[in-house]
N, C-alpha and C positions, 0 to 999 in steps of 0.2 A: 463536569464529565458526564455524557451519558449511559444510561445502566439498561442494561437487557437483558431478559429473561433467558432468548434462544438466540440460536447463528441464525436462527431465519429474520427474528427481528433487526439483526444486524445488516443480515444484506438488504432485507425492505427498506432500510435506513439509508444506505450504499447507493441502492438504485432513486433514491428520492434527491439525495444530496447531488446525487450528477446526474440527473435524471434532463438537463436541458446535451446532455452530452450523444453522441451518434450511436456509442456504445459502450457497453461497463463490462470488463471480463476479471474476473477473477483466478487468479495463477495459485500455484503452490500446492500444500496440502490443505489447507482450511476450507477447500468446499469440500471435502471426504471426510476428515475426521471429528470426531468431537474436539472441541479449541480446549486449550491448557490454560493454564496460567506464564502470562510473557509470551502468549502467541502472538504473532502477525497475520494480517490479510492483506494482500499482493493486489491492489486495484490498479487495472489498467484504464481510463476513461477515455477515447475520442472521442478527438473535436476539430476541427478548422483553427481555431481562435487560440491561440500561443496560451501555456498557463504555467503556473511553475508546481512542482510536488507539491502533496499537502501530506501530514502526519497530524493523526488524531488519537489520542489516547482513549480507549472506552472501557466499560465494567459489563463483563456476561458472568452474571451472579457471583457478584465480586472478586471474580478473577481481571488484571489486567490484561488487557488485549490492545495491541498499536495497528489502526490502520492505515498503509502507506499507500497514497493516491498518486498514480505519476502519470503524466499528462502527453497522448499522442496523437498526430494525425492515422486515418486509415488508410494502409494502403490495400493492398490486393486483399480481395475476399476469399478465406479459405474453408471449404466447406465440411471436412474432418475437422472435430475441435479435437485436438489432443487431450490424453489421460492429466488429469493436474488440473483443468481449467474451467470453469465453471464461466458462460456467457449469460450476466444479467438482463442485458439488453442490447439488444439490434444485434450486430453480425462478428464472426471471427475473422478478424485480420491480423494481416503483415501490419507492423508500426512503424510510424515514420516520426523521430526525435521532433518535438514539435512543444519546446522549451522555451520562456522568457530569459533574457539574460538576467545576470543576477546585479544587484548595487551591492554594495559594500555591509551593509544592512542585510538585507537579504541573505547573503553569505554567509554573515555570521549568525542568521536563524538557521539556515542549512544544515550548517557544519554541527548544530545543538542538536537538529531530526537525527543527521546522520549517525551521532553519540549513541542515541537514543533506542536509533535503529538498530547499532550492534549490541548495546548494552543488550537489550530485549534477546537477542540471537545468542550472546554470552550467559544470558542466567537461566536459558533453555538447554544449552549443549555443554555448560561448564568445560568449553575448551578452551585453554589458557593462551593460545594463537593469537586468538578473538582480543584480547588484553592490548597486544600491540599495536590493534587497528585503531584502538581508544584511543590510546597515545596522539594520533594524525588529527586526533578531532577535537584535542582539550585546549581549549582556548588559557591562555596565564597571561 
């Protein structure tokens, strides 16, 4: 796992790891606030070249932080970036679904992000809702 001091070293991190990509925007609240523990960071990356999500788990002084990578082409350029969004590199766009199909394998790595994904959203909001989404995603 890697460990980071600051949210800056995290997006230098961010922008290097998809840095062969058109663009990296960051959604949500984690480009404004200080990160918690069980935060997320909302990566969006364009590119031409089909890719599938990535989830990484990281340490910002030993808090866990999940970051969710998902993968689009660019469409139309917009030149108001909205409140929430933080543009690492190159330009704000419209997305265009720009997804590898998944195998059977694959799938079943998905469905573990996706666990992962609400768990991390579940032990931030202890809302007990979030419990039934787990359910969809528990592999027996």
């Amino acid at each position: 796992m890697k460990k980071f001091n600051s949210k800056k070293e995290i997006f230098d991190y961010i922008k290097e790891k998809y840095s062969n990509a058109d663009s990296i925007i960051v959604r949500g609240s984690s480009p404004k606030r200080k990160l918690k523990e069980f935060d997320d960071i909302d990566v969006d990356f364009l590119q031409d070249k089909p890719a599938k999500p990535e989830y990484e788990l990281v340490s910002l002084n030993g808090k866990l932080i999940l970051i969710t990578a998902y993968p689009y082409k660019a469409g139309k350029k917009i030149n108001n970036v909205p409140k929430g969004v933080k543009v690492l590199k190159g330009d704000y766009c419209k997305t265009i679904e720009n997804q590898k199909p998944y195998t059977k394998k694959e799938k079943y790595k998905r469905d573990n992000q996706m666990f992962m994904d609400i768990m991390f959203k579940y032990l931030r909001k202890r809302d007990k809702s979030l419990l039934d989404d787990l359910d969809k995603y528990t592999q027996f």
